[in-house]
C-alpha positions as a printed NumPy array, in Angstrom:
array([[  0.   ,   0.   ,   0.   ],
       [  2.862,   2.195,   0.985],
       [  4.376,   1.989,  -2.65 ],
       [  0.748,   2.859,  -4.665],
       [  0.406,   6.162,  -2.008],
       [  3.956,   7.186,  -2.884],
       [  3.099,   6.496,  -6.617],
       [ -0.293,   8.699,  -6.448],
       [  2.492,  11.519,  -4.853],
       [  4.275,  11.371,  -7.516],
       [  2.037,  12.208, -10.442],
       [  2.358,  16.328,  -9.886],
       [  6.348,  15.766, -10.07 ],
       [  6.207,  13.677, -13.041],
       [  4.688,  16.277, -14.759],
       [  7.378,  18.428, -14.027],
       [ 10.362,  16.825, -12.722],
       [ 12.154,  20.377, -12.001],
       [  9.283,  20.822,  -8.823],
       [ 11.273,  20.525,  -5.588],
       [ 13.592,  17.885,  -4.18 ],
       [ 13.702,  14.194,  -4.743],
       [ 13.151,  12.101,  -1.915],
       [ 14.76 ,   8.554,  -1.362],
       [ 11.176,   7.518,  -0.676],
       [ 10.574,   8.786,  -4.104],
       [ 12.924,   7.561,  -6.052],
       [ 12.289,   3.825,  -4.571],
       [  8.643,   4.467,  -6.119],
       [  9.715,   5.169,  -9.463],
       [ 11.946,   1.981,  -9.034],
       [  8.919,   0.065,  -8.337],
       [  6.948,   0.967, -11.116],
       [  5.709,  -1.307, -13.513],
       [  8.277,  -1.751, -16.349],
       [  6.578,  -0.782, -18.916],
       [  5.59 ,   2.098, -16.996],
       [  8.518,   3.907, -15.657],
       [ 10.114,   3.124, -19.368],
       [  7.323,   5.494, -20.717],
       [  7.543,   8.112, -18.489],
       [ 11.54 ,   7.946, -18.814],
       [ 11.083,   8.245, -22.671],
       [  8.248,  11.295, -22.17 ],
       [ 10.913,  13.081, -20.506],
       [ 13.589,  12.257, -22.498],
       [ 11.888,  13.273, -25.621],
       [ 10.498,  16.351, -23.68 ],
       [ 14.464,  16.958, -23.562],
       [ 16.451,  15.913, -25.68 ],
       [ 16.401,  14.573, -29.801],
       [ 15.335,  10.709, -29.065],
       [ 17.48 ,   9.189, -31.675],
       [ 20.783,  11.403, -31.016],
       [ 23.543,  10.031, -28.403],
       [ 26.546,  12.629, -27.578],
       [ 29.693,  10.377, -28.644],
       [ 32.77 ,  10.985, -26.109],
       [ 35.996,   9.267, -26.112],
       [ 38.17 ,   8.444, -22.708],
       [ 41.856,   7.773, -23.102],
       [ 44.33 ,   7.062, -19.813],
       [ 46.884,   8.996, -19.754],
       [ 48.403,   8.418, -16.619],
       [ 48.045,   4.581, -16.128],
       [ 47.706,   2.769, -12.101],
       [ 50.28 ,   3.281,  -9.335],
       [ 47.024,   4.799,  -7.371],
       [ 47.859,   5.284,  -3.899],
       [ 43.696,   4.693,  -3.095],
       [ 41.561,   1.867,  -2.397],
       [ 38.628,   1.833,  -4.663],
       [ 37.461,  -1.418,  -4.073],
       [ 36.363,  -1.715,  -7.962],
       [ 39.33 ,  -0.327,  -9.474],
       [ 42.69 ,  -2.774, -11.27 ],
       [ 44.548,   0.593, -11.358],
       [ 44.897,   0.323,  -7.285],
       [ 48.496,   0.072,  -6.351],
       [ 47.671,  -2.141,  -3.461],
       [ 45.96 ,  -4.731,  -5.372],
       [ 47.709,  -7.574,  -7.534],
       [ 46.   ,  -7.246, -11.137],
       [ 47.234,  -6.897, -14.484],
       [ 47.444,  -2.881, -14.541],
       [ 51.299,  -1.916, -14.56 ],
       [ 51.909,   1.756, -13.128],
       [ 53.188,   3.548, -15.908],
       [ 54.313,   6.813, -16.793],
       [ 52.334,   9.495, -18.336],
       [ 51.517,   9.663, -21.823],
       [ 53.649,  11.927, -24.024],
       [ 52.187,  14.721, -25.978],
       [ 52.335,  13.51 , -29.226],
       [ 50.831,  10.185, -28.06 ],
       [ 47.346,  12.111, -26.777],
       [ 46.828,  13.701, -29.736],
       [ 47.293,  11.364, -32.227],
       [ 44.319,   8.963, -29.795],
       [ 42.262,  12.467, -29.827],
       [ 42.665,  12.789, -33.805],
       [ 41.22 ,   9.051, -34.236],
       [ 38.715,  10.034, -31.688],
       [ 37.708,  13.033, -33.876],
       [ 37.796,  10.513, -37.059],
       [ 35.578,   8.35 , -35.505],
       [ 32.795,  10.651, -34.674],
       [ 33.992,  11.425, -31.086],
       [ 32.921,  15.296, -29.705],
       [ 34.369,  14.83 , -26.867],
       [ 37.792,  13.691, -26.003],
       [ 38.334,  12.967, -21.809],
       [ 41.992,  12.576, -20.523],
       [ 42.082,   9.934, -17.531],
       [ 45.29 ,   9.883, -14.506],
       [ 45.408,   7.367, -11.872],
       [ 46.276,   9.863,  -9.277],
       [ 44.587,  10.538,  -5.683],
       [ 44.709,  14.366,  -6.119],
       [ 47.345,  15.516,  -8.652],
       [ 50.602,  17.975,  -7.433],
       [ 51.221,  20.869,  -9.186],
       [ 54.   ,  19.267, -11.206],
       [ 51.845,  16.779, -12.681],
       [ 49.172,  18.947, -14.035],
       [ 51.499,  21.569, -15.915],
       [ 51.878,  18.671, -18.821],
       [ 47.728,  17.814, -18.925],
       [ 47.121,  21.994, -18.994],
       [ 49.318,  21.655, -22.443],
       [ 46.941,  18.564, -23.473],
       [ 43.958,  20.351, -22.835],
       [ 44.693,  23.364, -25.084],
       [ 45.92 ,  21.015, -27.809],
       [ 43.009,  19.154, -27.936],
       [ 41.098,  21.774, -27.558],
       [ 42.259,  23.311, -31.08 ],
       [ 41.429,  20.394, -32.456],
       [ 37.536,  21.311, -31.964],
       [ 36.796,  18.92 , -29.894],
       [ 35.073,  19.305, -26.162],
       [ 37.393,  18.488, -23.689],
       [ 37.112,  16.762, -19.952],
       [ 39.372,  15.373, -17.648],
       [ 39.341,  13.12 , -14.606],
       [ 42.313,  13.406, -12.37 ],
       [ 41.085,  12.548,  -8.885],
       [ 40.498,  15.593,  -5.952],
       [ 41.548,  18.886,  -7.226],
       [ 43.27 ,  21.564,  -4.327],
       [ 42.154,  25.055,  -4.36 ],
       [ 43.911,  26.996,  -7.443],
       [ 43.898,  24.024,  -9.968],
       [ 40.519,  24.099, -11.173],
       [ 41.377,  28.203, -12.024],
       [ 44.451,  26.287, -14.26 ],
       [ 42.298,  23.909, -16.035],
       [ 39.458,  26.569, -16.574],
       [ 42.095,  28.751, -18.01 ],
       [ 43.815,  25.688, -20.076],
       [ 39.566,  25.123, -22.073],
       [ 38.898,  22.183, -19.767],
       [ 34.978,  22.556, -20.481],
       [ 34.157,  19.193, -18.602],
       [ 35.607,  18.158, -15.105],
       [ 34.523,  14.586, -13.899],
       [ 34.498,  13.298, -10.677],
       [ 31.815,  10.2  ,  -9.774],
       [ 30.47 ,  10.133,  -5.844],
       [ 30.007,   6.631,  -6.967],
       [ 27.673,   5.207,  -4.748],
       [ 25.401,   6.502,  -2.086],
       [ 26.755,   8.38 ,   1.45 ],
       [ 25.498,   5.007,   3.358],
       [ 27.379,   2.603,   1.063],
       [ 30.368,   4.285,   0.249],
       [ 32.823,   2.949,   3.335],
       [ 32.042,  -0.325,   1.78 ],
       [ 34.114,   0.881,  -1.131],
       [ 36.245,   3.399,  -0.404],
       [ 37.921,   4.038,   2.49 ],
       [ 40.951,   6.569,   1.248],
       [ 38.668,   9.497,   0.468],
       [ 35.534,  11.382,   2.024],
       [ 32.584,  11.527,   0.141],
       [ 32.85 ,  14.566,   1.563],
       [ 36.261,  15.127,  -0.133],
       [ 34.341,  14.381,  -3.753],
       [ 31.856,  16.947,  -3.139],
       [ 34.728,  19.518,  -2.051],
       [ 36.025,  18.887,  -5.537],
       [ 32.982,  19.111,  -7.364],
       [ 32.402,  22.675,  -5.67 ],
       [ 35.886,  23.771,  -6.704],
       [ 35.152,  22.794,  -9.931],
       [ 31.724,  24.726, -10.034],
       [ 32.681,  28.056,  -9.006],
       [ 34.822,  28.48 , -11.654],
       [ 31.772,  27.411, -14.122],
       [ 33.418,  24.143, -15.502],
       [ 30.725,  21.438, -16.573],
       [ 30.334,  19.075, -13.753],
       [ 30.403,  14.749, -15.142],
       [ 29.152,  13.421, -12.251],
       [ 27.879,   9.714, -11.702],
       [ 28.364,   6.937, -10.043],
       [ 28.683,   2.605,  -9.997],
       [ 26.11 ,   0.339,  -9.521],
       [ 26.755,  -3.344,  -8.985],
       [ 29.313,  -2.952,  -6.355],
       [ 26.823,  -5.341,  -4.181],
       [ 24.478,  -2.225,  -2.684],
       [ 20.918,  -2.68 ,  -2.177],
       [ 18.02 ,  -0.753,  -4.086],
       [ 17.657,   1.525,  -1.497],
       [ 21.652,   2.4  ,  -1.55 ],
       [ 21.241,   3.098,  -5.518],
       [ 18.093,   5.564,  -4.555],
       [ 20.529,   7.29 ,  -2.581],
       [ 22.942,   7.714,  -5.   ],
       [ 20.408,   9.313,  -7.403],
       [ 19.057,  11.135,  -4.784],
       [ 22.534,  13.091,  -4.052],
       [ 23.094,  13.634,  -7.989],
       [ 19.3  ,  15.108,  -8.608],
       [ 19.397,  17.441,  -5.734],
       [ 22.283,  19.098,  -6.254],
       [ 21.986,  22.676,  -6.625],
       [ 22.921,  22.68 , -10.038],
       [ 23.059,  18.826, -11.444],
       [ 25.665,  17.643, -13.38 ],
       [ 25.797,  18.506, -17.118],
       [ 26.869,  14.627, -17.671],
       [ 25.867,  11.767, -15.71 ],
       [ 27.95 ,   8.229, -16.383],
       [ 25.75 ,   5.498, -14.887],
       [ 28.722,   2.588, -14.836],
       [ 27.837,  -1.302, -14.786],
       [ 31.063,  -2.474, -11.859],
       [ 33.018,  -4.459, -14.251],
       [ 34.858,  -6.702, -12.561],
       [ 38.538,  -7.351, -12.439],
       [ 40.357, -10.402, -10.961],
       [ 42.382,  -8.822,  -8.193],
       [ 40.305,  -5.907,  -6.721],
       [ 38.02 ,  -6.531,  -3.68 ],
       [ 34.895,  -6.333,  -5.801],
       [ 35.545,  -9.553,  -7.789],
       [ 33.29 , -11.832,  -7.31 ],
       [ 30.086,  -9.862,  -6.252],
       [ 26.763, -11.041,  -7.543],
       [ 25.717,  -9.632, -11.163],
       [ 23.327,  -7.226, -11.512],
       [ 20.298,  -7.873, -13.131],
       [ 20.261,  -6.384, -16.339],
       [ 16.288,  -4.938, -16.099],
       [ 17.604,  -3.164, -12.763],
       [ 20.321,  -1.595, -14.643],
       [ 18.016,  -0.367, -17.28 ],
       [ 15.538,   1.021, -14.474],
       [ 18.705,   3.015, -12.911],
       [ 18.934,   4.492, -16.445],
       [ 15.518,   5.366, -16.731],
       [ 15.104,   6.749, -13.028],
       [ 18.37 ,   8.6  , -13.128],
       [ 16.572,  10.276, -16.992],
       [ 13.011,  11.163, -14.737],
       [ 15.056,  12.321, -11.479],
       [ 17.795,  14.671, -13.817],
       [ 15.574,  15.561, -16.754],
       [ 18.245,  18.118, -18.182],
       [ 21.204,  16.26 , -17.911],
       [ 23.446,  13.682, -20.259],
       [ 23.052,  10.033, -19.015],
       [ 25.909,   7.973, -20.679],
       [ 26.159,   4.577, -20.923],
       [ 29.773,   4.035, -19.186],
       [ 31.923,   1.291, -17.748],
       [ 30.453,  -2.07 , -18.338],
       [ 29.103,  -1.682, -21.383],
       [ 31.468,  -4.309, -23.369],
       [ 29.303,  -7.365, -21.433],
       [ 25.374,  -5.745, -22.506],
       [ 24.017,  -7.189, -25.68 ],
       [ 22.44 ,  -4.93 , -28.652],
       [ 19.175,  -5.166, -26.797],
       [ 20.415,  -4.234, -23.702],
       [ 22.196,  -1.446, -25.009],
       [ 18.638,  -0.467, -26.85 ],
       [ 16.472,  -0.722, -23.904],
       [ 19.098,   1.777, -22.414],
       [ 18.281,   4.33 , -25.284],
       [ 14.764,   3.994, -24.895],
       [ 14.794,   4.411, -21.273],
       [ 16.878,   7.808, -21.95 ],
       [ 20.5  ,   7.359, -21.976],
       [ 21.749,   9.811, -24.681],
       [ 25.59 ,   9.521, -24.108],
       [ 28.543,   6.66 , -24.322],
       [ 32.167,   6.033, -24.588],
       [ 33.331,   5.273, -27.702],
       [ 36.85 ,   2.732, -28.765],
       [ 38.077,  -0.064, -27.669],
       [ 39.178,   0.81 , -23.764],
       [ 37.505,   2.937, -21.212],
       [ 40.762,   3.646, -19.101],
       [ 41.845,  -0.041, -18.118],
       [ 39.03 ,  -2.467, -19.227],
       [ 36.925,  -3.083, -22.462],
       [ 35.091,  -1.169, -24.476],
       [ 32.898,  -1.824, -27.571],
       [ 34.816,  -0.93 , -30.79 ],
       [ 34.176,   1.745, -32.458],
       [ 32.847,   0.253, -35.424],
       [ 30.182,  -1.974, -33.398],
       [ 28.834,   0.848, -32.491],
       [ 28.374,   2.404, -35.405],
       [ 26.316,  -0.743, -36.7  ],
       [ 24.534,  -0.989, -33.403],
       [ 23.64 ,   3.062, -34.468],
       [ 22.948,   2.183, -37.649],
       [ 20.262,  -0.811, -36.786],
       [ 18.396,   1.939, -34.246],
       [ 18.367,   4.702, -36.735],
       [ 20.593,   6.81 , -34.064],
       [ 23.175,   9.441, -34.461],
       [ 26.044,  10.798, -32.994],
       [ 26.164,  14.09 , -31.996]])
């Protein structure tokens, strides 16, 4: 009974999804809906929103490869945890561009520089600044993800034509010591706030399969769709799991639950990107499609998203081709 009153509730926010602040309570009722149901009112919005049949095409390349000092329990790039991700040196120059100009070829607008670093010193970020601007001439969008940012470095990427900055909370407040134990969440929303006042698009998202309840993924939608100004991009990431890290081994997630986080997370942040991220490589065509009908308007494109697999470039394009979709 409790679920049909919080439905009823509902109906005046569904009609406009901008009215006030989600609750957890909320959220969990939109989980609950019939199928069928929450996919419609996911694609009402989306359309409401955004072109249907047009996905934003962004390309992630690692340019500073593992040797992190953290302890994401999902991540191979950990250097406390015995996987097959070498620490190696950062990328040269030449190297970043030449990925960003097959990027471009391939139909990529977006081109997002990846470093396995906690928070990155001074030192370190004078060579990404360089890659920013570069890539930035080439006409493409550019974002990076380099782990907690100290005050003055978001003014340095801001001045460099960083236009996105991305930084997951990935998970909810009550699961996240389950995960993480190296970092605050409130040390993630520090850095999204740094990155916000000087007017850099926020990609902001999170992991689901990491073994936390329904509830815990409410909460984790909850924090993105009440943020005083939501994130421009929001990667919804499938844990894909890696021999070595903590997380191997957790129980799958069902596939229809993934495709309701997609469709809650397009009802809950009705403005916003949702992109198809990590874990992509192990959904099937009509996984991927249900995904795109539910509202996700945004992937990864190539063959790695930082350390583990990514559809090719060229699957995707037939996968497009079948659903009568293009990249924007």
């Amino acid at each position: 009974m409790e679920t049909v009153i919080n439905v009823r509730a509902l109906e005046k926010k569904l009609n406009d999804p901008s009215m006030g602040r989600w609750s957890i309570e909320e959220i969990l009722a939109l989980y609950e809906l019939p199928f069928s149901d929450l996919i419609y009112k996911a694609q009402t919005i989306h359309r409401e929103n955004f072109d249907p049949n047009a996905v934003q095409v962004s390309t992630l390349l690692s340019i500073k490869t593992g040797g992190c000092s953290e302890d994401c329990g999902y991540c191979p790039q950990a250097a406390r945890y015995h996987t097959d991700v070498q620490n190696e040196p950062m990328m040269q120059l030449d190297e970043v561009l030449e990925a960003a100009r097959a990027a471009k070829a391939n139909g990529a607008s977006r081109f997002c520089m990846g470093a396995a670093w906690r928070s990155p010193k001074d030192k370190d970020l004078e060579p990404v600044l360089k890659m920013i601007a570069e890539v930035k001439s080439m006409g493409l969008e550019t974002c990076a993800t380099l782990g907690m940012l100290k005050d003055g470095q978001a003014e340095k990427l801001k001045e460099a034509g960083l236009d996105f900055y991305n930084h997951n909370l990935d998970t909810s407040p009550e699961f996240y010591g389950d995960v993480i134990t190296t970092r605050t969440y409130q040390d993630r929303l520090e850095t999204l706030e740094r990155v916000r006042k000087m007017d850099i698009n926020v990609c902001c998202g999170g992991i689901v399969g990491m073994g936390e309840s329904r509830m815990e993924r409410c909460g984790l939608i909850a924090q993105l769709a009440n943020m005083e100004r939501p994130p421009e991009s929001v990667p919804i990431n499938l844990l894909t799991q890696v021999e070595g890290t903590p997380l191997h081994g957790t129980e799958e997630l069902d596939p229809l639950e993934f495709i309701r986080t997609i469709a809650v997370a397009r009802i809950t942040i009705p403005g916003s990107f949702v992109r198809l991220s990590a874990g992509r490589q192990s959904m099937s065509e009509s996984i991927q499609a249900l995904c795109f009908i539910a509202g996700a308007n945004s992937i990864f494109y190539g063959d790695k998203l930082l350390t583990t697999g990514n559809p090719e470039a060229e699957a995707d394009k037939r996968l497009f081709s079948k659903l009568g979709i293009h990249p924007i």
